[in-house]
C-alpha positions as CSV (number, residue, x, y, z in Angstrom):
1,X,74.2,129.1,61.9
2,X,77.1,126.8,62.1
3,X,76.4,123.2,60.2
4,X,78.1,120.1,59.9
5,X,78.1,118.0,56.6
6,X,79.0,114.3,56.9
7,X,79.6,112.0,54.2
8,X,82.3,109.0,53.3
9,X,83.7,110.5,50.4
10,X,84.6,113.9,49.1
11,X,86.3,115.3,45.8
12,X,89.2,114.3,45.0
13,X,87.8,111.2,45.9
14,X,84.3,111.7,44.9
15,X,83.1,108.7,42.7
16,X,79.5,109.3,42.0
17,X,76.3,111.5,42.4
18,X,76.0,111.6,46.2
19,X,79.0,113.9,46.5
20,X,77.8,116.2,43.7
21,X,74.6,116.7,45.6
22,X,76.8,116.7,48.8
23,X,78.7,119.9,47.2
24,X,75.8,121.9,46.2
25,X,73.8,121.5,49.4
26,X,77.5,122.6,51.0
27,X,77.6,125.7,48.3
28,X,74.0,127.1,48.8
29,X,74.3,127.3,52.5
30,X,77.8,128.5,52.9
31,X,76.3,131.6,51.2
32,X,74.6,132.6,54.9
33,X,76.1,130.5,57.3
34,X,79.6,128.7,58.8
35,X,80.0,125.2,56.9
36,X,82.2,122.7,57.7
37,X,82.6,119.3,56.4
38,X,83.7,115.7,57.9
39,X,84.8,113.0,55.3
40,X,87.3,110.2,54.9
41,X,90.5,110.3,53.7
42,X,92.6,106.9,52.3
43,X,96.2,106.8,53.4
44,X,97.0,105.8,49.9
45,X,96.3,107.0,47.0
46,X,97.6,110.5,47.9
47,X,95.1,113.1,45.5
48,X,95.0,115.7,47.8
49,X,92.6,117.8,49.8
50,X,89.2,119.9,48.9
51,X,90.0,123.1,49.4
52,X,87.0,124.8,48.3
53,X,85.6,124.1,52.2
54,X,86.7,123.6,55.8
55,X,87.5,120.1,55.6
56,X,88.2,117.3,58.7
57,X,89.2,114.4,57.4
58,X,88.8,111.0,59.3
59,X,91.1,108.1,57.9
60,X,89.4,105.1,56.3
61,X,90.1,102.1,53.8
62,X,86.6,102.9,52.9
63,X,87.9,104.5,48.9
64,X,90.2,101.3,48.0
65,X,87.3,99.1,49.0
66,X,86.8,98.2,45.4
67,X,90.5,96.6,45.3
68,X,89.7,93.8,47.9
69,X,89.0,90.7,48.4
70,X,85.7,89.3,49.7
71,X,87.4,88.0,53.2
72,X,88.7,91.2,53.6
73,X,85.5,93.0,52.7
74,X,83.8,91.1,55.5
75,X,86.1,91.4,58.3
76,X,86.0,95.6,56.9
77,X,82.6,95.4,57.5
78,X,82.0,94.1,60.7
79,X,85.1,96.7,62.0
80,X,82.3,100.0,60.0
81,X,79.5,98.7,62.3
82,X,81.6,99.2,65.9
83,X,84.1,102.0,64.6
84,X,84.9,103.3,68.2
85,X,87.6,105.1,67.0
86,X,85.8,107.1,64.4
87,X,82.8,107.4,67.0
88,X,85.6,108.8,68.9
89,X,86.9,111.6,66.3
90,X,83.7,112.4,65.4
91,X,82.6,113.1,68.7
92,X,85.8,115.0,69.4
93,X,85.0,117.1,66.5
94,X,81.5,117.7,67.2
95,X,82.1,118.6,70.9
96,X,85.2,121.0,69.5
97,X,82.8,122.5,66.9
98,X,79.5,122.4,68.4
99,X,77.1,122.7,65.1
100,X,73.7,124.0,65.5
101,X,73.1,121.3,62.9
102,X,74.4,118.3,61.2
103,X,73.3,116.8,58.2
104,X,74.7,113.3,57.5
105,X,74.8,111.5,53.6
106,X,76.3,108.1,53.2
107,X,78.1,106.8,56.7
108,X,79.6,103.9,54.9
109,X,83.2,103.9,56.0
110,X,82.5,106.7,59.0
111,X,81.0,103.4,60.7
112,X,77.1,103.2,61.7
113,X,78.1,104.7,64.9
114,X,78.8,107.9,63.9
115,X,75.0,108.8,64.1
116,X,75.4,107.9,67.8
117,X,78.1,110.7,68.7
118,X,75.8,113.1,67.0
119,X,73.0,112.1,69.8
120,X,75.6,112.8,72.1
121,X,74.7,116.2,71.9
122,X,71.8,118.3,71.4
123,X,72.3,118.8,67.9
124,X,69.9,119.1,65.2
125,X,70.4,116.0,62.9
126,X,69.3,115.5,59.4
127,X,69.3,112.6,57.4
128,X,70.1,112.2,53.5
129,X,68.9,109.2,52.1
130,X,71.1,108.1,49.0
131,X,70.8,104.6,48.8
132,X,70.0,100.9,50.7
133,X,73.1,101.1,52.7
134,X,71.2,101.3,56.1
135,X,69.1,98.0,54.3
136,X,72.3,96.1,53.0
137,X,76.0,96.6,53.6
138,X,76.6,96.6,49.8
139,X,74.3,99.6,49.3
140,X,73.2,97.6,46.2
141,X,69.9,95.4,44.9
142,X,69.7,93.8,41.8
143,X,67.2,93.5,39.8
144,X,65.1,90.1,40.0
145,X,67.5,89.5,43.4
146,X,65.1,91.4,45.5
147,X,64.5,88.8,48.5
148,X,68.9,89.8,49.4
149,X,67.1,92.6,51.6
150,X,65.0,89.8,53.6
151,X,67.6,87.0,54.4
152,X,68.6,86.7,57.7
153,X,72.1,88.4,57.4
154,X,70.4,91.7,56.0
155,X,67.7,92.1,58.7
156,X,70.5,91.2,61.5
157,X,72.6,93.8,59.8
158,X,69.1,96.5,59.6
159,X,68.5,95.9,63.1
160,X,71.7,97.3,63.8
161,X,71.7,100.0,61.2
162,X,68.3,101.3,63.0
163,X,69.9,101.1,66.3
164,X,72.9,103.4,65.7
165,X,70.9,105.6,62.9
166,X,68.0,106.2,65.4
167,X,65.3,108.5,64.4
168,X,67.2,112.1,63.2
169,X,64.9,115.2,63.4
170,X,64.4,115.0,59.5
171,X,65.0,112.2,56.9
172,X,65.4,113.5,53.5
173,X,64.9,111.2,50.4
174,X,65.1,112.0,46.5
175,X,62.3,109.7,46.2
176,X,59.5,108.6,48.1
177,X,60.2,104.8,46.7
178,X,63.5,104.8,49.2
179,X,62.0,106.5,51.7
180,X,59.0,103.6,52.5
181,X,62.1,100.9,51.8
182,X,63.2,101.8,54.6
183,X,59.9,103.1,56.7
184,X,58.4,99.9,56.1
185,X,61.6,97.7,57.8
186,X,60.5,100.1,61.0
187,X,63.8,102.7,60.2
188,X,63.3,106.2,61.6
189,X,59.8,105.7,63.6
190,X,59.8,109.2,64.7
191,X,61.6,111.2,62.5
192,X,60.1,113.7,60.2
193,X,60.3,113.3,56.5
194,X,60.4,115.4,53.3
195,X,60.8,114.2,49.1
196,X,63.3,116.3,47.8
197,X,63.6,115.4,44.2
198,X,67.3,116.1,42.4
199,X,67.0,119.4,40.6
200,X,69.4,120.7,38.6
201,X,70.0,124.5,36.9
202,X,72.0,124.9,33.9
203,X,72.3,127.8,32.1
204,X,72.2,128.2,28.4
205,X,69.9,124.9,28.7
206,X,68.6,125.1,24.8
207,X,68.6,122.0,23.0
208,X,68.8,121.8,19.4
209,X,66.6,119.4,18.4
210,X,68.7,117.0,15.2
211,X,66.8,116.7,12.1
212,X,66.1,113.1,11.2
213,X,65.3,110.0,13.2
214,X,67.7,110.3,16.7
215,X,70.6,108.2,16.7
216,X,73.0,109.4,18.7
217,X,73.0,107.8,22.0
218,X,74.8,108.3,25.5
219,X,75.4,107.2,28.9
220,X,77.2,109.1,31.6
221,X,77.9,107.5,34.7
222,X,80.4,104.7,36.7
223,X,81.4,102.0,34.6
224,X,80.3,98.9,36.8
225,X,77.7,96.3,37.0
226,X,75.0,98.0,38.8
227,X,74.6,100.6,35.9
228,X,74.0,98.7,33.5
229,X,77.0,99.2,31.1
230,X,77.6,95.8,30.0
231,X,74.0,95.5,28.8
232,X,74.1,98.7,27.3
233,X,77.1,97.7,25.4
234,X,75.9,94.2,24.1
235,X,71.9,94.9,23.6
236,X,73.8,98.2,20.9
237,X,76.0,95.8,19.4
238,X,73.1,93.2,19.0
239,X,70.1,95.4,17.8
240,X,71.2,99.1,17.0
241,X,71.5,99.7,13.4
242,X,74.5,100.9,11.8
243,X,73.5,104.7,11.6
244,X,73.7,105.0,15.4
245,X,76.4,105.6,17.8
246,X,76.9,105.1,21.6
247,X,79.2,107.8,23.5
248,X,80.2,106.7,27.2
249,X,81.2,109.0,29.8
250,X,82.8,107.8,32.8
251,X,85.6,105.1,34.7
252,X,85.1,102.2,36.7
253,X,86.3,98.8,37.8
254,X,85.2,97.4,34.2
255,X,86.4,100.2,31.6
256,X,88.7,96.9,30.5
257,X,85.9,95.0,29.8
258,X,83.8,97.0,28.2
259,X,86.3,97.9,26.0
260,X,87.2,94.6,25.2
261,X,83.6,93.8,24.2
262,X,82.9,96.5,21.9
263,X,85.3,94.6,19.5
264,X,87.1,98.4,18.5
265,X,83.2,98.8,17.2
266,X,83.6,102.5,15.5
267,X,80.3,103.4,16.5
268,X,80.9,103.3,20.2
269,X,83.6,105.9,21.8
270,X,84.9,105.9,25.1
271,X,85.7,109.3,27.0
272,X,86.5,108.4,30.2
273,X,85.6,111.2,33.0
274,X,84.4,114.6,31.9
275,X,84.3,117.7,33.8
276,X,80.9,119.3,34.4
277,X,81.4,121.6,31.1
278,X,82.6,119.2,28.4
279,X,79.8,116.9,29.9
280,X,77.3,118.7,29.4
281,X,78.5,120.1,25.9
282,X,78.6,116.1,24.8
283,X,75.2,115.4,26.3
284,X,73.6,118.2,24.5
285,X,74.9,116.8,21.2
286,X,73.0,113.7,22.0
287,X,69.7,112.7,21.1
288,X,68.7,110.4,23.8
289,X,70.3,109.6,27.1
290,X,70.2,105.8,28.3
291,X,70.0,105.1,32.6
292,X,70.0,101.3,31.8
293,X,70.3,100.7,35.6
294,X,70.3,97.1,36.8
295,X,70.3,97.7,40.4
296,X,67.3,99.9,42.7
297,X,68.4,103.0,42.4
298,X,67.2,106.4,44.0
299,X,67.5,109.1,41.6
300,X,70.7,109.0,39.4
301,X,71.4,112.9,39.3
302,X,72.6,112.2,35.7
303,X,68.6,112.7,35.0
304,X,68.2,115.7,36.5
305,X,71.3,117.1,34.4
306,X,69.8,115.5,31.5
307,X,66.6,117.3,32.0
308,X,67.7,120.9,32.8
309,X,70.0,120.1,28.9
310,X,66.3,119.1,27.6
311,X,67.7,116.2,26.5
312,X,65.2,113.0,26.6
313,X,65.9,110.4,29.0
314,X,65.1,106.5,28.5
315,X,65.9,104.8,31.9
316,X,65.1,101.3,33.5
317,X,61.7,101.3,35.2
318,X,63.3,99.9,38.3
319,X,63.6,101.8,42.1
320,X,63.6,105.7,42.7
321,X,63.9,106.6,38.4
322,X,60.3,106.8,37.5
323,X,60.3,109.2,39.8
324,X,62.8,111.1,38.5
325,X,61.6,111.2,34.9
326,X,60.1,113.8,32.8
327,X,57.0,113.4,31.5
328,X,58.0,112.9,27.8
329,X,61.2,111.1,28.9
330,X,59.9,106.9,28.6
331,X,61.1,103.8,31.0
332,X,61.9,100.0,29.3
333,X,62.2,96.8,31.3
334,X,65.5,96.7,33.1
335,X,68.3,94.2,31.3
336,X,65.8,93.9,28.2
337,X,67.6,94.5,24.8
338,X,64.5,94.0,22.8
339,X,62.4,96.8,25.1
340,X,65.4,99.2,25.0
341,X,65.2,99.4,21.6
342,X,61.6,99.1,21.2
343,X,61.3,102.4,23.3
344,X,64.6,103.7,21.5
345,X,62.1,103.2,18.5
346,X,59.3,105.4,20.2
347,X,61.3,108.5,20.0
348,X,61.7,108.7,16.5
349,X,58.1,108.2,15.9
């Protein structure tokens, strides 16, 4: 079977867990059949190419996005929604190709109407749910900010989103909590739907338990203000005791700032990004892992990694992540100091 993956980004210019699961769903099938993936590429910066698949890259501004202004971010926006020129390639590609099935990811920056060149054809199409970017162009909701999804400009925005997305064959979602986000705004009426929770295999998964109370904590993950950094960074300078230490894994937009706010505290290090290896060789030296998510999230990967390491998890109760959780793994009340380290507290008990 010849498929087609489609997503915005793609290493080298992979940022978060979507293109890791993008990766493996494109490594376990290209074990029995012809894969072929379409991404964006920036014109600047120049990283390079994946060459570990077929690769047809569309051009888009989508991966400097972060750099601009909010003028230009709106005008950017309104140009994703009627991308006729992407519609175009992609529908060049597809007829060029023909794919027995295609199996979209994020479309931000390959324009909502790239779902509408697939029903050109008669393809198969599959949909992987991620995260609210069919619900809100910024793909993000904060916590306590809920009602952003029900002002006029989001359900203007929706009612487009449902128009281009249509109903694929199959919607996939990590969690059922993002799946009925978007069934219940009247997104895919007949499509067919599965949960397909994150899993993740790791071999040589033992954890060696630390003797003593647990102390040592860590976070993996972008350093920006949907994940909760910040918080993390101020509730452990305010309430952790002087025996514990806080190891952060990752870049982002406000790696500046968060070093600047740890005052050069010795207890928390910095290691910027980590290949899969050293990662998880640092997260099995932990003793907790800490999703302090502020936004509705789907199901941080970073959990299931965390799991398959048998390392406990202690995540904001907020979106898709009680889902995600292990049973013995606990939740606290996102952006709450006081019940972070009340449930930091639990473990040791």
């Amino acid at each position: 079977m010849k498929i087609c993956l489609i997503n915005n980004l793609l290493p080298p210019y992979n940022r978060g867990g979507a293109e890791k699961v993008l990766i493996k769903m494109a490594t376990d099938l290209k074990q029995k059949n012809d894969v072929f993936i379409i991404t964006t590429r920036p014109h600047k910066p120049d990283l390079g190419i994946n060459s570990d698949f077929r690769t047809l890259y569309i051009k888009s501004n989508y991966y400097n996005l972060y750099k601009k202004n909010i003028i230009y971010l709106l005008f950017w926006q309104i140009s994703n929604i009627y991308s006729f020129k992407q519609f175009q390639e992609i529908l060049h590609i597809l007829n060029t190709e023909k794919p027995d099935l295609v199996i979209t990811h994020n479309l931000m920056g390959l324009g909502h109407m790239s779902a509408l060149a697939i029903s050109q054809f008669a393809i198969t199409h599959h949909h992987f749910l991620h995260d609210i970017q069919l619900l809100h162009p910024s793909g993000l909701m904060f916590y306590s900010k809920e009602r952003i999804l029900n002002s006029l400009p989001a359900k203007i925005y929706q009612k487009l989103s449902r128009k281009f997305i249509g109903s694929p064959d199959l919607i996939i979602s990590p969690s059922n909590w993002l799946l009925q986000e978007h069934l219940r705004r009247g997104f895919f009426p007949t499509s067919k739907t599965e949960i397909r929770p994150f899993t993740e295999t790791i071999e040589d998964s033992d954890k060696t338990t630390p003797s003593g109370p647990k102390k040592n904590l860590f976070f993996a993950g972008q350093i920006e203000k949907h994940k909760g950094i910040i918080f993390l960074i101020k509730a452990f300078l305010k309430l952790a005791p002087d025996d514990f230490t806080l190891k952060i894994a990752g870049t982002g937009s406000l790696l500046k700032k968060a070093k600047k706010i740890t005052k050069n505290d010795k207890r928390i290090t910095f290691f910027g990004n980590l290949d899969k290896a050293v990662l998880k060789t640092e997260m099995k030296k932990s003793d907790l892992l800490i999703v302090p998510s502020s936004c509705y999230e789907n199901s941080p990967l970073i959990i299931s990694e965390a799991r398959a390491l048998k390392v406990p998890v202690l995540a904001s109760r907020i979106g898709g992540i009680p889902e995600a959780v292990g049973k013995d793994d606990k939740l606290f009340t996102p952006l709450s100091a006081s019940d972070l380290f009340a449930k930091i507290k639990d473990f040791n008990k």
